[in-house]
N, C-alpha and C positions, 0 to 999 in steps of 0.2 A: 504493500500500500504506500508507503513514506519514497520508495521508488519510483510509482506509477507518477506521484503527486510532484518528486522530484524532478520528473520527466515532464511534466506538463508545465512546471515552472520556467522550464529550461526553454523549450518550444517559446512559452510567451514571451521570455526577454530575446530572443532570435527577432520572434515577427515585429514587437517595440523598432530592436536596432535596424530591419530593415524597410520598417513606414518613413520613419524619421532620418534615415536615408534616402529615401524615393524624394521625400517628401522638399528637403533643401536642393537635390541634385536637379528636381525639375525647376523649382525656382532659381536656383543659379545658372540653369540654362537659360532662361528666359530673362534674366534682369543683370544679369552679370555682374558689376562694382555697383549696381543700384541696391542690391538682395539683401544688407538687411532695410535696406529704407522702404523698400515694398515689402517685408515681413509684417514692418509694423504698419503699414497704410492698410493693408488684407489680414488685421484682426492678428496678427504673432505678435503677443507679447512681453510681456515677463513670466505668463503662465507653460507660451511653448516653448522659452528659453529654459526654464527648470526642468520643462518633459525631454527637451535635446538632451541637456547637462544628466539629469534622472538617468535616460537610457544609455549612453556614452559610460556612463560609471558599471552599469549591472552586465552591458557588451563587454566591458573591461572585465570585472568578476568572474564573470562567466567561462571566457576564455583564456582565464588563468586557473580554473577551476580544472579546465579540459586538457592543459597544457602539463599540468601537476597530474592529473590521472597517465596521462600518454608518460611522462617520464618516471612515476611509480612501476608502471608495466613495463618500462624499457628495464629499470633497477632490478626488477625479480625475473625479468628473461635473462639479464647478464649474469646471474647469479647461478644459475643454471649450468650444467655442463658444459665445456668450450664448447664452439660455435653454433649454440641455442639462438643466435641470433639470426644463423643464414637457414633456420630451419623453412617449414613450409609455411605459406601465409595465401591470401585472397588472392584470386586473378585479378587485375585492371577492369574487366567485366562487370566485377561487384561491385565497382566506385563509380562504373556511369551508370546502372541501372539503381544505386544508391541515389546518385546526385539526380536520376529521372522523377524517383518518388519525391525526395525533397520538393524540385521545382513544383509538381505538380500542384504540390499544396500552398510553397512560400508564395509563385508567382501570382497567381491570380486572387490569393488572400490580401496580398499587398498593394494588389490593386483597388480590390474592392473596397475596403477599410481607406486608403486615401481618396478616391473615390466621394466614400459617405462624408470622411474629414471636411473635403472643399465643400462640399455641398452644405455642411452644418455653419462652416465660415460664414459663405456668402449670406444663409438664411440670418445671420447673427447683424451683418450688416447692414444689405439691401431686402431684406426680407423677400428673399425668391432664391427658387433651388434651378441653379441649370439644367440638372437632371444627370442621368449615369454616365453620359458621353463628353462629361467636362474635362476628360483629360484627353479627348483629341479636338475641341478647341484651341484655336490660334494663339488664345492668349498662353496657354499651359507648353506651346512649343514642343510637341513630342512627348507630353507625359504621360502617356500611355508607353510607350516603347521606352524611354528611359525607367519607367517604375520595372517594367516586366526587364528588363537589363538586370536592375538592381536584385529581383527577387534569384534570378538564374545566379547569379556570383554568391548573394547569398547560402542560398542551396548547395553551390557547391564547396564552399568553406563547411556546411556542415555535413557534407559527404565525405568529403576528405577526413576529416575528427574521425568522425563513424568506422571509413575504413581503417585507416591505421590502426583505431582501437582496437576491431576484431582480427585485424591481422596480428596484433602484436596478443592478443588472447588465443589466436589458436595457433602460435610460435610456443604459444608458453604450455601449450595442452601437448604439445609434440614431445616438447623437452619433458613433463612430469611424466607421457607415459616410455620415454625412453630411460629415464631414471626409476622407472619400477621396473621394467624389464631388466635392467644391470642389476638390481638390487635382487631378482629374485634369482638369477641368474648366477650370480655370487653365492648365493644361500644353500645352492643346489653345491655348486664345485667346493665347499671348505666344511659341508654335513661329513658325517663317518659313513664308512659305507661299510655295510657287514655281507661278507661275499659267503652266498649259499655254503652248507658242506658237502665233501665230495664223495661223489658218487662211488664205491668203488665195493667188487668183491668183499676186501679185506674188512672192510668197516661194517659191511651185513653182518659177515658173521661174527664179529666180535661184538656186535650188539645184544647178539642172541645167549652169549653167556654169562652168567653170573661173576663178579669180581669175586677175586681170591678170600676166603677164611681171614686173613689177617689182616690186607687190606681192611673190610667190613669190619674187622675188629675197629 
């Protein structure tokens, strides 16, 4: 549960860092050394300067949270048998059909979410909503294609984390089960080993008669 919850935490400061990405990069397309004098003329105030500064600090967190997981897992694969590191790990395959899901969800979330943003701007000012296709009006310069840019790079910063983590997990799965193989493998060759007795004429029949009088004494 506190995993799942983790994970869902993690997801929302991702989609935060990549609104408020879309969200300057189209305005700086469009207003260029004007941007921040038309942040504040289009309602960006002190409120969206503490939600930049806000998201900027937990994209920071976050990806040092990710950074310190990847080199914890690199420290217990190195600890491992020599070269636990070149062991086997993902194909390239599993980072684009990784970074495929990502986009799927980042790009078009981050659109629609800025999207609904400008729409709630505009109604705050001139009380009227453009409607959904306010980011390929002229005024917005491309923001449609610049946000869907933004979500794709996004996506694949967090395909990349993803991959490496699971490659660097089933490096680390190769080396534990080749370290119980050696380990059971040694426990076989330094046991005693008690070699049957031998078969032989002589041992029949000396089994068949009684030990001598004084011996038994």
């Amino acid at each position: 549960m506190t995993r799942r919850i983790g994970g869902l935490v993690a997801a929302g400061i991702v989609q935060l860092v990549a609104l408020v990405l879309a969200h300057d990069l189209v305005f700086l397309a469009r207003y260029g050394s004007k941007y921040n004098e038309e942040l504040v003329h289009s309602g960006h105030g002190g409120t969206w300067a503490a939600a930049v500064q806000t998201s900027l600090v937990l994209g920071a967190l976050l990806a040092a949270a990710g950074i310190f997981r990847l080199v914890r897992l690199r420290l217990l694969l190195r600890r491992r048998q020599s070269g636990a590191e070149h062991l086997g790990g993902l194909p390239v395959r599993s980072l684009l059909s990784g970074w495929a899901r990502a986009a799927r969800l980042l790009a078009p979330t981050t659109v629609a979410l800025l999207t609904i943003q400008e729409n709630l701007e505009r109604w705050a000012i001139s009380h009227q909503l453009p409607g959904p296709a306010i980011l390929l009006t002229p005024e917005y310069a491309g923001g449609l294609w610049i946000t869907l840019v933004v979500g794709l790079a996004v996506a694949l910063v967090v395909a990349l984390f993803r991959w490496r983590r699971e490659t660097l997990l089933a490096r680390l799965r190769v080396a534990q089960r080749r370290e119980l193989r050696t380990t059971t493998n040694n426990a076989r060759h330094t046991g005693v080993e008690i070699n049957p007795p031998a078969d032989s004429l002589l041992g029949r029949r000396s089994a068949l008669r009684a030990p001598p009088a004084v011996l038994a004494i």
